[in-house]
N, C-alpha and C positions, 0 to 999 in steps of 0.2 A: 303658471304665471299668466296673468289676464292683460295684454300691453295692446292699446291700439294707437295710431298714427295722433301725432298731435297735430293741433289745427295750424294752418300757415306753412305743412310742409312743404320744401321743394320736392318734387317728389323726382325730379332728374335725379339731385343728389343722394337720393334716399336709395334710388339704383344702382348708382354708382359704388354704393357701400356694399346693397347687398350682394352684387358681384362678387366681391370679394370674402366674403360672410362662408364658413367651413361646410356648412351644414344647408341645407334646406331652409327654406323662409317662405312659410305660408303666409296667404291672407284670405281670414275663413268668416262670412257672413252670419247673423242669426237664420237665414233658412236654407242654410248649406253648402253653400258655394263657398268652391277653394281655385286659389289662385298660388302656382307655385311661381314666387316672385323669382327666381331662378331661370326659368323659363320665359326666354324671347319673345315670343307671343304671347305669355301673360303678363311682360312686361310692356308691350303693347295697347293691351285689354285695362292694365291697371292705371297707365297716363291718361289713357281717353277716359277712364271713369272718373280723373279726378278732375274733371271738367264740368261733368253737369249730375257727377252720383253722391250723395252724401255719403264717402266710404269712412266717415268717422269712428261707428258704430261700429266695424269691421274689425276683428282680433287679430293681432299678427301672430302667428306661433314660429319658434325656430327649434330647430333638428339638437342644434346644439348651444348648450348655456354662454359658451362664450360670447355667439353671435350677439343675443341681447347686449353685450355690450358693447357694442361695435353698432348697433341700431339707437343706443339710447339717446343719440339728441335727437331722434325724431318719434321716438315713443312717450305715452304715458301710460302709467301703471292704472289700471279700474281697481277702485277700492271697494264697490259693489260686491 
């Protein structure tokens, strides 16, 4: 499943979720860069990038299928 962030998220509240989220919740670049949103310091990395980085393009993957739905009001699906 190909889900990236949708535009106008809050992304405070988007952490707040994946706190809570079973599994693991990647967010992985076209040239490689991963950021486990799980992780304090990439939650860190991932507020300040949504300040001046265009992380649209940026795929979230999660560990476990439920998570996706516990993410999906701030996801959208790539039909690409």
């Amino acid at each position: 499943m190909r889900m990236h962030i949708k535009k106008g998220t809050n992304f405070g509240q988007m952490i707040a979720v994946v706190k809570d989220c079973q599994g693991e919740v990647f967010l992985k670049s076209d040239q490689g860069d991963i950021l486990n949103l799980k992780s304090t310091l990439s939650q860190y990395v991932f507020l300040s990038m949504g300040l001046d980085t265009d992380i649209w393009d940026w795929l979230i993957e999660c560990t476990e299928p439920q998570d996706y739905e516990a993410l999906s009001p701030f996801l959208t699906q790539d039909l690409a």
